[in-house]
C-alpha positions as CSV (number, residue, x, y, z in Angstrom):
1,X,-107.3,180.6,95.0
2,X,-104.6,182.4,96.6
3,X,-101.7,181.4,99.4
4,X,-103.5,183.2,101.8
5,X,-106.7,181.6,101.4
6,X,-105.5,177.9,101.1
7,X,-103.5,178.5,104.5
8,X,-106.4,180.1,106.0
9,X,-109.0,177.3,105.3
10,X,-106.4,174.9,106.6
11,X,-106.0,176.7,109.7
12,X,-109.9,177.0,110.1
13,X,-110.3,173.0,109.6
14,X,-107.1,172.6,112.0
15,X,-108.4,174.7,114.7
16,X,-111.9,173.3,114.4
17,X,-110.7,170.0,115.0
18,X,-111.5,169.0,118.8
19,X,-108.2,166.3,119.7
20,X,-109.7,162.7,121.0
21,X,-108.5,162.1,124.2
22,X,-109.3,158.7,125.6
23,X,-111.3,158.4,128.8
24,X,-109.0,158.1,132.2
25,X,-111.2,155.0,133.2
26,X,-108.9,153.3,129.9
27,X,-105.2,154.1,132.0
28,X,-104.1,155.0,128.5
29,X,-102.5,158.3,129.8
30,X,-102.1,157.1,133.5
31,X,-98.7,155.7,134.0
32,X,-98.6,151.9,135.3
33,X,-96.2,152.9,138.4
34,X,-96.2,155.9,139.8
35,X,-92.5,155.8,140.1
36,X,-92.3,155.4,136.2
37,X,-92.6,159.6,135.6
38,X,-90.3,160.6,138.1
39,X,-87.6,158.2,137.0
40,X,-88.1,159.7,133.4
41,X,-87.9,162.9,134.3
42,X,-84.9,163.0,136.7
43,X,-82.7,161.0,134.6
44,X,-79.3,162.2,134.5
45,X,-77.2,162.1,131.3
46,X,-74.1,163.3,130.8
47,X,-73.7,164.4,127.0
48,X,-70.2,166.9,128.1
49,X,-67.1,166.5,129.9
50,X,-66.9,168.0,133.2
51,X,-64.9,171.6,132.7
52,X,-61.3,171.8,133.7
53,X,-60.6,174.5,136.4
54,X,-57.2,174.9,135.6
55,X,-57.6,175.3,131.7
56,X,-60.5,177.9,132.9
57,X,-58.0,179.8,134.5
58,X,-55.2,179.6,132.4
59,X,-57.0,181.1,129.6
60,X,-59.2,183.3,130.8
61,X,-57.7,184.1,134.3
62,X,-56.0,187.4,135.0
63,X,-52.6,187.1,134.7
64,X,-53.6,186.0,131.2
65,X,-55.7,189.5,130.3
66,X,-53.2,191.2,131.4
67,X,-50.5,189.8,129.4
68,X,-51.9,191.3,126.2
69,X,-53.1,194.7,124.9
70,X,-56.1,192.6,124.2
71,X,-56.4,191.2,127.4
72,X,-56.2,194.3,128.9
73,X,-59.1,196.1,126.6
74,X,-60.8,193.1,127.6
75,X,-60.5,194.0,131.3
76,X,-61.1,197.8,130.8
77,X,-64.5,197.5,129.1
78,X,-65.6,195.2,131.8
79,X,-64.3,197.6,134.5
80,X,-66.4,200.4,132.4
81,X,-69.5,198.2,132.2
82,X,-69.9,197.9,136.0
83,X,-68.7,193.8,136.4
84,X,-68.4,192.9,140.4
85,X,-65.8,189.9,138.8
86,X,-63.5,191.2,135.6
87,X,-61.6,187.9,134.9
88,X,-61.1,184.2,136.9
């Protein structure tokens, strides 16, 4: 028996296979409080600092492009491509 047809009798077994999905009568899926979901789902977390403005600017800003020849290659292939902003 080859790859092929071990994969595709597992796939026809898989796919033939209805999921049980308990009556709505049992509140298995319903939520207990209706606030529960939304509080779930709008949590906030914060995994990243908030970004720095100033360290933005000071590395990517222009003065800084245009200190270096790479800077300024930087600035000319955006100004070739068409970008409404070239640097911060």
């Amino acid at each position: 028996m080859s790859l092929a047809q071990i994969l595709r009798n597992a796939f026809q077994k898989f796919a033939g296979a209805t999921p049980r999905v308990p009556s709505s009568s049992s509140g298995f899926l319903a939520p207990s409080n209706s606030w529960s979901v939304d509080l779930i789902r709008t949590k906030t977390r914060y995994h990243f600092p908030r970004p720095s403005e100033k360290k933005r600017i000071k590395k990517h800003g222009w003065w800084t492009r245009m200190a270096t020849l790479a800077g300024r290659r930087t600035l000319q292939r955006r100004i070739l491509k068409g970008r409404y902003v070239l640097s911060h």
